[in-house]
C-alpha positions in Angstrom: 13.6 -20.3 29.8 11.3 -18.7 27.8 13.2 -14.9 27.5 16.2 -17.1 26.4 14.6 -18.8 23.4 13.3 -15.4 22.8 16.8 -14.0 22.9 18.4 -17.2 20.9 16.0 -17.1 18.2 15.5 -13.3 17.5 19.1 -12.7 18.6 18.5 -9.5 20.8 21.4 -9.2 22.2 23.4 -9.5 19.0 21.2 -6.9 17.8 21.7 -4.7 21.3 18.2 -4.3 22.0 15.6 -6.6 24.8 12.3 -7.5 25.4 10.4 -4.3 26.6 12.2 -2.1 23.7 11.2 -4.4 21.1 7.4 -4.6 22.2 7.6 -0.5 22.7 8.9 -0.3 19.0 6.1 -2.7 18.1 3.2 -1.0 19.8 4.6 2.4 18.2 4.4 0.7 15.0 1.0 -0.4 15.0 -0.1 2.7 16.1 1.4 4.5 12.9 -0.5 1.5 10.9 -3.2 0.5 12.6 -5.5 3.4 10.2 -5.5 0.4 7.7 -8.2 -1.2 9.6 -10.4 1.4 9.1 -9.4 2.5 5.6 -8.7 -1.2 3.9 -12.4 -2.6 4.7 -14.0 1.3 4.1 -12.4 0.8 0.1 -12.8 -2.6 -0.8 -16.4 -3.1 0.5 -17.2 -0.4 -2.7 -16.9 -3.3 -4.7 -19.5 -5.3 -3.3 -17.1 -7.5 -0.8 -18.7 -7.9 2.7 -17.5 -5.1 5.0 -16.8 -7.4 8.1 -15.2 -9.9 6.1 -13.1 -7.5 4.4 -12.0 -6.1 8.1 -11.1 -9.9 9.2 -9.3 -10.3 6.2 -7.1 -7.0 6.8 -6.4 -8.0 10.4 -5.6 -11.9 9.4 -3.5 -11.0 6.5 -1.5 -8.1 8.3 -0.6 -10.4 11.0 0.4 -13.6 9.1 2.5 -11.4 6.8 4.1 -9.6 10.5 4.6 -13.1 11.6 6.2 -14.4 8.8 8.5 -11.3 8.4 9.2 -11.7 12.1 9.8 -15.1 12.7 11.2 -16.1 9.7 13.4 -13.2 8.3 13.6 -11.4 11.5 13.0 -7.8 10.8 11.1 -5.4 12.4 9.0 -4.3 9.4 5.4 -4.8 9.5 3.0 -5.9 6.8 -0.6 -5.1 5.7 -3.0 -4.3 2.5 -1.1 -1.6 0.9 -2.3 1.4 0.3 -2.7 2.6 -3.4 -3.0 -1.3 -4.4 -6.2 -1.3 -2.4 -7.5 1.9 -4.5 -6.5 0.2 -7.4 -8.4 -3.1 -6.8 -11.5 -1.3 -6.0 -11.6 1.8 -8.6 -9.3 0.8 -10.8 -10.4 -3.3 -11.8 -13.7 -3.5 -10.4 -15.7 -0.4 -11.2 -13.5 0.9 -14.0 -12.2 -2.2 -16.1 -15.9 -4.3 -14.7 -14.1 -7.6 -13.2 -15.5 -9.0 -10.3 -13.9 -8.5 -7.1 -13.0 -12.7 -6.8 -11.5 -12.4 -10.2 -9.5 -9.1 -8.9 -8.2 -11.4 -5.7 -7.5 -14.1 -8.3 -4.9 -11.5 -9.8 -3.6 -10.2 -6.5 -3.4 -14.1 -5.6 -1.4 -14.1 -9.0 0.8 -11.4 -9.0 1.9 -12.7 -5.4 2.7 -16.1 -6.5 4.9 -14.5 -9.3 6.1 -12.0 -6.9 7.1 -15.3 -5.0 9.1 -17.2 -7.5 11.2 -14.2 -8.4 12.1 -13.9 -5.0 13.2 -17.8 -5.1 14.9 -17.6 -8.4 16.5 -14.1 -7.6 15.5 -12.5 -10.3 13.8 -9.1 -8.6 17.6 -7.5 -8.4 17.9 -7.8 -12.1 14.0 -6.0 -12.7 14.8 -3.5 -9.9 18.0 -2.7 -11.7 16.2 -2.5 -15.6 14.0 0.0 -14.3 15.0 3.6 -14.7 15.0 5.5 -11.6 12.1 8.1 -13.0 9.9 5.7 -13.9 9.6 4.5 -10.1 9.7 8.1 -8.7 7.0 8.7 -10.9 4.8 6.1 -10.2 5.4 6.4 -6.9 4.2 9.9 -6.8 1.5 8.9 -9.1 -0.1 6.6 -6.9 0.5 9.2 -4.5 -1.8 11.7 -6.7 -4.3 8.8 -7.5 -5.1 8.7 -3.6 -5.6 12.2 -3.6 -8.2 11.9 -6.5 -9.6 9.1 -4.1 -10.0 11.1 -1.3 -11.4 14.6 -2.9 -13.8 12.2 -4.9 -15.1 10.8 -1.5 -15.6 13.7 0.7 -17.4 15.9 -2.1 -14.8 18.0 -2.3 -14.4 17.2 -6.1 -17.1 16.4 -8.4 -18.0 15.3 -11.6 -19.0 18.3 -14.1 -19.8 17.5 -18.2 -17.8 20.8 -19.1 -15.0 20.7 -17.1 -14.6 16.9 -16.6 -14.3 17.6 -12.8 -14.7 20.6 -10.5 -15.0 22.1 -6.7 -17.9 20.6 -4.5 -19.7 22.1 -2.0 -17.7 22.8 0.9 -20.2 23.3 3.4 -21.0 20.0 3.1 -20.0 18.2 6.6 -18.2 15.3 4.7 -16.1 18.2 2.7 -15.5 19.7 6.3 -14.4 16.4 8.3 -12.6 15.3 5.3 -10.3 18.7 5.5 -10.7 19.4 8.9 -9.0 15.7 9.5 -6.6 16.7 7.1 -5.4 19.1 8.4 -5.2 17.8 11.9 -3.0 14.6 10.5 -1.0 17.0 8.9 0.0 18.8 11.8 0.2 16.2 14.2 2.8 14.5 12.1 4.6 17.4 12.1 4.8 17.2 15.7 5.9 14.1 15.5 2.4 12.7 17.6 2.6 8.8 17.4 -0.6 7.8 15.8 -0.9 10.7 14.2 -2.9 9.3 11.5 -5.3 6.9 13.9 -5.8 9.6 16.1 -7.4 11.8 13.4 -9.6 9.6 12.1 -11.2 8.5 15.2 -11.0 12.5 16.3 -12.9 13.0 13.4 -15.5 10.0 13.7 -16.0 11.5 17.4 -16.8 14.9 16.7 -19.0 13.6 13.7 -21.0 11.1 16.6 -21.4 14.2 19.0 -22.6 16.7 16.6 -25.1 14.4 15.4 -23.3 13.3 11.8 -22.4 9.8 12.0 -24.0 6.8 14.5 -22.4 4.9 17.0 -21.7 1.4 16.6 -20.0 0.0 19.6 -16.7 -1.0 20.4 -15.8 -4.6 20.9 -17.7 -7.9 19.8 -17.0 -11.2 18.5 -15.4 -10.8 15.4 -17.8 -11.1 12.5 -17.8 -13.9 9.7 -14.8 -14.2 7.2 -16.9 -16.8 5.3 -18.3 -14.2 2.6 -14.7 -13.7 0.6 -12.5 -16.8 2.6 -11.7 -18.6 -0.4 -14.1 -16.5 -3.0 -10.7 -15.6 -5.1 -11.7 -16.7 -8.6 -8.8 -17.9 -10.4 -10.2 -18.6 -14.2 -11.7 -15.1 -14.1 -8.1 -14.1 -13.3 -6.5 -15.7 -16.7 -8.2 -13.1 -19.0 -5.9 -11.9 -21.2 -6.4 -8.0 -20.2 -6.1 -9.3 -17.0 -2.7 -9.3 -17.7 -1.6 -5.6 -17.0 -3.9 -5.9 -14.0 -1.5 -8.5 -12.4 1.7 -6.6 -13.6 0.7 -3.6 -12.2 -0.4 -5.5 -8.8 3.0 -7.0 -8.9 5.0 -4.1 -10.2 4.0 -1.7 -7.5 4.7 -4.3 -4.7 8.1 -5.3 -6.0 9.4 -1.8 -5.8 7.1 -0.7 -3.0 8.4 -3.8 -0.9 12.0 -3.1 -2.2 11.8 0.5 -1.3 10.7 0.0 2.1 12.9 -2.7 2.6 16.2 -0.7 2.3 14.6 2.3 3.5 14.1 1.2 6.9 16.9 -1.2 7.0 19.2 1.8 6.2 17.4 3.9 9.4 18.1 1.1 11.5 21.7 0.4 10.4 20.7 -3.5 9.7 22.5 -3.3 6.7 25.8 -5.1 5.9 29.1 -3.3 5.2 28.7 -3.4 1.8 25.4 -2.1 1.9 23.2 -4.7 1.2 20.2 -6.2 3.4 20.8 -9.5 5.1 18.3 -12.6 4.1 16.6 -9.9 1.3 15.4 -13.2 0.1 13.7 -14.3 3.1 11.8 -10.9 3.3 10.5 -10.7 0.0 9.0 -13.8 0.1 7.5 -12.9 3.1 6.0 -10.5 1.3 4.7 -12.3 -1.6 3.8 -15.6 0.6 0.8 -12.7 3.3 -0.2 -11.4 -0.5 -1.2 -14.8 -2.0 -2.5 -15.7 1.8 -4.5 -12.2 1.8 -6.1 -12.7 -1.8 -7.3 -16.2 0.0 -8.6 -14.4 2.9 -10.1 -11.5 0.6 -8.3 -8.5 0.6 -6.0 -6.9 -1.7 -2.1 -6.8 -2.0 0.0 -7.3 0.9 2.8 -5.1 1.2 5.6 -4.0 4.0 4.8 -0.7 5.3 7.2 2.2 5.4 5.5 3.1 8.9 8.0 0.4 10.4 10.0 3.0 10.8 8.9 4.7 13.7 9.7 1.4 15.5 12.7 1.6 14.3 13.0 5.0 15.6 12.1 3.4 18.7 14.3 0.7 19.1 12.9 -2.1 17.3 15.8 -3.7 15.7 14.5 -7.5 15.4 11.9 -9.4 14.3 9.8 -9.9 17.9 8.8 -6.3 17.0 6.7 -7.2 14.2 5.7 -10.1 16.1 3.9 -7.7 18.3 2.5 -5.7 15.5 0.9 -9.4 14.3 -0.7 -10.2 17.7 -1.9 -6.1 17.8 -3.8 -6.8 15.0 -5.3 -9.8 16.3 -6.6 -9.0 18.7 -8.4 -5.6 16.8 -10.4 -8.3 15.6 -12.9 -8.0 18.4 -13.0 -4.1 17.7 -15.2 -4.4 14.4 -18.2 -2.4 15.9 -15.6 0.7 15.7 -14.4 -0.5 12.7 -18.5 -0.2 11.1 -18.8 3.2 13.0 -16.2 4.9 10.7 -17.4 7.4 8.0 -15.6 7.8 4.3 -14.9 11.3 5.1 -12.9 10.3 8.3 -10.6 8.6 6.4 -10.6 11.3 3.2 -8.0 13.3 5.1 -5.9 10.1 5.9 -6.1 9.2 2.3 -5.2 12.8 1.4 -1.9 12.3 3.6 -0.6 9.4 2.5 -1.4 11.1 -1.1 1.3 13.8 0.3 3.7 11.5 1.4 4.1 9.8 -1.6 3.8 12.1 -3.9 7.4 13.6 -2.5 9.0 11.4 -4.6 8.7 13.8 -7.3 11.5 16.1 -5.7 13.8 13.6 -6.6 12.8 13.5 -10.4 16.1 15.4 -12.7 13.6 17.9 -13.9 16.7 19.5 -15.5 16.7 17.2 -18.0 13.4 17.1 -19.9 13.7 13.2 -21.2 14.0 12.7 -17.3 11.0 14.6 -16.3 8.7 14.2 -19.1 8.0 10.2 -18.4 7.8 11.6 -14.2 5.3 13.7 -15.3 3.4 11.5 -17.6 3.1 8.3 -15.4 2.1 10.8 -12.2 0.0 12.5 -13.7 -2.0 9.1 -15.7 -2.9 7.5 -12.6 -5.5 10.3 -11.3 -6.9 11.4 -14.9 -7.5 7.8 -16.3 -8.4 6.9 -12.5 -5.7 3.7 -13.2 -2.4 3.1 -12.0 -1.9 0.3 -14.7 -2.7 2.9 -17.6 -0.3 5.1 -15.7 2.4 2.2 -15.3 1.8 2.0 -19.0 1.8 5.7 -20.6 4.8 5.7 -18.1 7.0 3.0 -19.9 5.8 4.0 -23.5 6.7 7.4 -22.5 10.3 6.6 -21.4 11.0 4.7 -24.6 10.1 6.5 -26.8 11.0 9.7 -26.0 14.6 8.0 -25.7 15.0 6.8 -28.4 13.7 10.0 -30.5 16.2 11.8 -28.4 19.3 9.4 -29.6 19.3 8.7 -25.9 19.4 4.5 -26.6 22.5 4.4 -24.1 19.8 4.9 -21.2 17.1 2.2 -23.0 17.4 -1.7 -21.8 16.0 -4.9 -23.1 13.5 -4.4 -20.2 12.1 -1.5 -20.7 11.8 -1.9 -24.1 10.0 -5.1 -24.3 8.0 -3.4 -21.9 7.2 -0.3 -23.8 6.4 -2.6 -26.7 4.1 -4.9 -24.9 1.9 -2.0 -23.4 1.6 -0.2 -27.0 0.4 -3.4 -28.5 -2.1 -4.0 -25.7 -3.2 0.0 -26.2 -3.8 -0.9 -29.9 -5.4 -4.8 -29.9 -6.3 -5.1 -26.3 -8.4 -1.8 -25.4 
């Protein structure tokens, strides 16, 4: 009875997959993910936010917005704090622009609700469309080199210097050490295609640290702790300030495209896409989306997002939604691993940060570097996000860039209403707003 609901509601057999290859692709899935639980709580906390709230949060969100994904639009794409958006919320709005971390889960809770209504009224084709295709590969790579920054900034391996701006730490450190040495492990285990390649590191790394008398054991399992210090602590007034603004369009920006991206992405390497190319109930996912980001900013944690990892289990056979549905009750039940969670060191997940950073920043071989009004706005918007430590400022420069160069280049064929209204907005908050 029950493997026929099963069946009838996630259609499996329409889809040419079962039971045990849909909970396979799930548990690969996680696996690919699960580094979030570590790395999420680890980032946030920087602003002051409990850290065992913050790892509830992560776990909560990730599987609401799984479940939803899962149950409702039937896709085996998992969700969780995105990475990047998480960086952003902590280095970007709380310690560099000085908003409180509620008021910063007031604008995630924000950009998610808006996130949500475009998905309604169908207007994120026609935004996805207005925006020129190097303007997201550069952003993409940008948030891609903003990790990076991230991650050399936390392991000591870059420093601060009043000459130079910035310059090379001391590498004998141990936290320079594990940071690389994890690094480089990651590195080479995804190369070998090792599921988990990224969890595995960090916990390798955490290990060695414990046994050669670097880092403290916590424990393993408990109770999970208190989600009471951020459950509800979003703070919506502090949220309407008027250069809160750009905050919330760059929280929503980056998860439009980043959700969009993903979407197709795996869809495409799982062949769930229609004849003519398009992705089945697109509507239903997005707001999946943008309904586990406004849950997540209730919980307290940043931006909810869909996670390009799904696709190892797709790889694997996931083809439905009870994959994800796995991935949900996965994180669940890491609630009761928080002691593990606690006995993770920042340098442990440097060299996880500093692989994501490589993965993303790939986007910049698709950029037409031939032709330098092309390239030049690439350049600009990836390389803003590091220097200005701010992927808004780099969302920004990025647009300005675009338009103007354009337009000085009698280019006006490749301008839009969008992009121009954009441009203009940014350039008058540059000039009355900073």
């Amino acid at each position: 009875m029950l493997k026929r609901l099963i069946d009838n509601h996630f259609k499996l057999a329409e889809h040419h997959t079962n039971v045990k290859t849909e909970v396979i692709a799930g548990i690969t899935t996680f696996l690919t993910m699960a580094y979030i639980i570590f790395v999420n709580p680890s980032i946030l906390s920087q602003t002051g936010m409990d850290y065992g709230a913050v790892f509830v949060a992560t776990c909560v969100a990730a599987a609401v917005g799984c479940l939803i994904m899962g149950l409702w639009a039937n896709y085996p794409i998992a969700q969780a704090p995105g990475m990047g958006l998480n960086a952003f919320f902590t280095y970007g709005v709380v310690l560099g622009m000085g908003y409180t971390w509620e008021a910063a889960l007031g604008a995630v809770f924000f950009s998610g609700f808006i996130f949500f209504l475009l998905s309604v009224f169908r207007i994120r084709e026609w935004i996805i469309n207005s925006i020129p295709l190097s303007l997201r590969l550069g952003i993409a790579a940008g948030i891609g080199l903003f990790l990076a920054m991230i991650a050399l900034k936390n392991a000591g391996i870059v420093v601060a210097n009043e000459a130079t701006y910035v310059s090379l730490g001391d590498l004998t450190e141990p936290s320079a050490l594990y940071a690389l040495l994890g690094f480089f492990a990651i590195t080479a285990m995804a190369y070998l295609r090792v599921t988990g390649a990224v969890m595995i590191g960090i916990l390798g790394i955490t290990a060695l640290a414990m046994v050669l008398g670097h880092n403290e054991f916590g424990g393993v399992v408990s109770m999970p702790p208190s989600i009471a210090p951020t459950l509800m602590a979003l703070d919506l007034a502090g949220a309407f300030d008027v250069a809160m603004l750009s905050v919330i369009f760059a929280f929503l920006f980056v998860d439009l495209f980043d959700t969009s991206g993903t979407l197709v992405g795996v869809a495409h390497k799982g062949g769930l896409l229609d004849e003519n190319g398009k992705l089945p109930r697109l509507g239903r996912a997005m707001m999946a989306d943008s309904g586990a980001s406004m849950a997540g900013a209730v919980l307290g944690t940043s931006t909810t997002t869909s996670y390009v990892e799904s696709t190892a289990g797709i790889v694997s056979g996931g083809r439905t939604g009870l994959t994800a549905v796995v991935v949900a009750v996965l994180f669940l039940i890491s609630l009761f691993f928080a002691p593990l969670a606690g006995s993770i060191p920042s340098y442990a997940t440097a060299g996880a940060l500093l692989y994501v950073a490589v993965l993303m920043a790939g986007s910049l071989s698709h950029a037409n570097w031939d032709d330098p009004t092309e390239a030049a706005p690439v350049l600009i918007a990836a390389l803003a996000m590091p220097l200005t430590f701010s992927i808004a400022e780099g969302i920004a420069l990025g647009f300005i860039s675009f338009a103007a160069i354009k337009a000085l280049s009698g280019r006006f064929q490749d301008l839009n209403p969008a992009v121009i209204v954009l441009a203009l907005l940014f350039v008058a908050k540059f000039l009355f707003l900073s």
